[in-house]
C-alpha positions in Angstrom: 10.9 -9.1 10.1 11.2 -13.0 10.9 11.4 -12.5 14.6 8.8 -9.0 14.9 5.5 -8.1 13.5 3.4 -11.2 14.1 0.1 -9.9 13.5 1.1 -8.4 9.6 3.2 -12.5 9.4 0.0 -14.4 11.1 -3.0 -12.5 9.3 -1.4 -11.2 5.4 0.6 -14.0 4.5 3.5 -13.4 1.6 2.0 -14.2 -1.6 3.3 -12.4 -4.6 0.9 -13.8 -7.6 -2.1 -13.0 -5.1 -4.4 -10.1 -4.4 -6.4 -9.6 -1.9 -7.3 -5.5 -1.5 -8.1 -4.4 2.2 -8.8 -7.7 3.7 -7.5 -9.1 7.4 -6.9 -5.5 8.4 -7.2 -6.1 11.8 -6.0 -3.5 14.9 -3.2 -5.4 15.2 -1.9 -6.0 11.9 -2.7 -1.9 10.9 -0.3 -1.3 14.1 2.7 -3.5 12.7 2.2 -1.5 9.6 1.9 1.7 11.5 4.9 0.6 13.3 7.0 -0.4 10.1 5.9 3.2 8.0 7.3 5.2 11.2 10.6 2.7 10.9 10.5 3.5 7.2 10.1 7.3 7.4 12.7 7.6 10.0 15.5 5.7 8.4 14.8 7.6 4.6 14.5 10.5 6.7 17.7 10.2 8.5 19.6 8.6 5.7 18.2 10.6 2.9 17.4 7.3 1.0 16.8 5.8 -1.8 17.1 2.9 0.3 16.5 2.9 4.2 20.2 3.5 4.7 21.0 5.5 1.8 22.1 2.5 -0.7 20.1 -0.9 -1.2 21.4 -3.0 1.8 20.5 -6.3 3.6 18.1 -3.5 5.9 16.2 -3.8 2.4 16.7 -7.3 1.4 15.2 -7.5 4.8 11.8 -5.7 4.8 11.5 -6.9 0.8 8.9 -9.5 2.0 6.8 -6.8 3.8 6.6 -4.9 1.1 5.7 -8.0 -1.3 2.7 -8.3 1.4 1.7 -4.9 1.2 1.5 -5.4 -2.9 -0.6 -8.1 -2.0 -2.7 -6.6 0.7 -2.9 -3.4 -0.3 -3.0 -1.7 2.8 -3.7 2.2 2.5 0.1 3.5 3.5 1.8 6.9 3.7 3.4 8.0 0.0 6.4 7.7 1.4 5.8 3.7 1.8 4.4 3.9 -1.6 7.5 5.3 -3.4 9.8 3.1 -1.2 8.0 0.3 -2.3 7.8 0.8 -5.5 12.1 1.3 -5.9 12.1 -1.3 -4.1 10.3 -3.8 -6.3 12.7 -2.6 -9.0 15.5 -3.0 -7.2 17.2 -5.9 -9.9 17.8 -8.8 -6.8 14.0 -7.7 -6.1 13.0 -7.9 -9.2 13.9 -11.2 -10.5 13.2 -12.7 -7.4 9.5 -11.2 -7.9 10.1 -12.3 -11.8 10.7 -15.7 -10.3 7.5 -16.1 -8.0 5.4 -15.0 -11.0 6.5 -17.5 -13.2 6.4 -20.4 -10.5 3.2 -22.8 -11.6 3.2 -24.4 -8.2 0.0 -23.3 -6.3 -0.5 -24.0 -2.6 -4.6 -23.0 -2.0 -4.5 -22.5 1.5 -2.1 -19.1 0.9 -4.1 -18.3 -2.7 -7.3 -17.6 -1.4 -8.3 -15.2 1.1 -10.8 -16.3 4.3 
């Protein structure tokens, strides 16, 4: 994730108190998330899931910020992206670091508002 999908990191920024439904969906940030749902699918395919590679592992911890953008974003994605995002938000590391963000007061108005 840190070193691939530069359109999704440039244009729908990480921001897990913020909303911002369908915006910045441009053709090349819809192809890093095209790109990342065929990843997805192949690895729960493959591995049978929950998780990517079967159990939660750092292959998780790893794509945990893409999925935090796509809560934000709200991109329209596959069900399978849907129910692998959704375990893992309640994945417990996941969770209280997503318990954590909510609860942080400090705001930084460049990444809470949408252009």
């Amino acid at each position: 994730m840190h070193s691939g999908f530069g359109e999704l990191r440039s244009n729908k920024w990480m921001n897990i108190r913020a909303s911002f439904p369908g915006k910045n969906a441009k053709p090349g940030v819809l192809a890093d998330i095209a790109r990342i749902e065929a990843i997805w699918r192949d690895c729960l395919g493959t591995y049978g899931g929950p998780f990517l590679f079967g159990e939660f592992s750092i292959a998780d911890a790893m794509y945990a910020p893409v999925a935090m953008r796509f809560n934000t974003w709200q991109p329209a994605l596959s069900e399978t992206s849907q129910a692998y995002v959704r375990r893992l938000m309640q994945e417990p590391a996941v969770k209280a670091w997503i318990d954590d963000a909510l609860s942080d007061t400090y705001a930084v108005p460049y990444l809470d508002e949408c252009p």
